[in-house]
C-alpha positions as CSV (number, residue, x, y, z in Angstrom):
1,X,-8.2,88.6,194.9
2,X,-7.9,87.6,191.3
3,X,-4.0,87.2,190.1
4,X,-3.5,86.8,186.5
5,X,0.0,85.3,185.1
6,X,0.9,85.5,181.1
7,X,3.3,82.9,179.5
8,X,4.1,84.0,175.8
9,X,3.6,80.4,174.3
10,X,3.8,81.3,170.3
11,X,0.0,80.0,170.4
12,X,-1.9,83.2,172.1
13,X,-1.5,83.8,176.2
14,X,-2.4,81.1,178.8
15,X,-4.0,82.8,181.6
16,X,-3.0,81.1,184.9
17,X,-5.8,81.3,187.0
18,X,-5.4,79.9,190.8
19,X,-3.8,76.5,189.1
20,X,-5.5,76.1,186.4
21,X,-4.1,77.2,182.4
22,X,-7.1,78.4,180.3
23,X,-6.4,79.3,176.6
24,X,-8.1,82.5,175.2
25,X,-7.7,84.1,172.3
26,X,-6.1,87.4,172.5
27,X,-6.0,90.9,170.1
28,X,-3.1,93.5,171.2
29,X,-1.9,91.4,174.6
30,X,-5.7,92.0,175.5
31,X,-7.5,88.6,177.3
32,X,-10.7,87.9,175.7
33,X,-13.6,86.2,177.5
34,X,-12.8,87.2,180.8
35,X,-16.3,86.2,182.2
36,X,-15.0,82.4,181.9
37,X,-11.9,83.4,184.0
38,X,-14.3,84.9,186.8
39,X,-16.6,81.6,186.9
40,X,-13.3,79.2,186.8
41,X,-12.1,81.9,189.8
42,X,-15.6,80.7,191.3
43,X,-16.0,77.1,190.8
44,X,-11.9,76.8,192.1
45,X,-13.6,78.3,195.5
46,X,-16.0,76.1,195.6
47,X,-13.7,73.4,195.1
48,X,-12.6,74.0,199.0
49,X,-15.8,74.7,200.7
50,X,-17.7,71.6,198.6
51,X,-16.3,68.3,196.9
52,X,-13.1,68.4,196.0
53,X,-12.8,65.8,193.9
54,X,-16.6,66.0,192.0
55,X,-15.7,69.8,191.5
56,X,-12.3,69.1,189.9
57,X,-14.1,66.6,187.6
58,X,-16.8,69.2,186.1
59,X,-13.8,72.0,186.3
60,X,-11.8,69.6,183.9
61,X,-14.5,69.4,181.6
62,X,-15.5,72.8,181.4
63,X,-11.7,73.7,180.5
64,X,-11.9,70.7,177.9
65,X,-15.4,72.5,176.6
66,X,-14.1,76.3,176.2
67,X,-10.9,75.3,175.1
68,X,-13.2,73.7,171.9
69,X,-15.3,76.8,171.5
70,X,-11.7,78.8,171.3
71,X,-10.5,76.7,169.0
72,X,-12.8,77.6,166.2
């Protein structure tokens, strides 16, 4: 179902998520937030059974979006 990959990148763990790289902010190797990796998990199935390409543009987005909130 849902495979999770961690890459030691010196700036937290980058979940990788059926293709995609999503930053979280980790405590203890421990992901944070893992309600957005469940609705990325989503939207990347709907990506197949809808538009492709108008799914991949609000996908984008939303990484651009949470990757901002984690930032701060």
């Amino acid at each position: 179902m849902l495979s999770l990959q961690k890459k030691n990148t010196g700036k937290g763990i980058f979940t990788h998520l059926t293709g995609w790289l999503v930053k979280t902010k980790t405590l203890n190797n421990k992901i944070y937030f893992p309600e957005i990796a469940i609705v990325l998990y989503s939207l990347e199935r709907e990506i197949w059974i809808n538009s492709k390409y108008y799914l991949m543009k609000i996908l984008y987005k939303y990484i651009v979006y949470v990757d901002l909130l984690l930032l701060f």
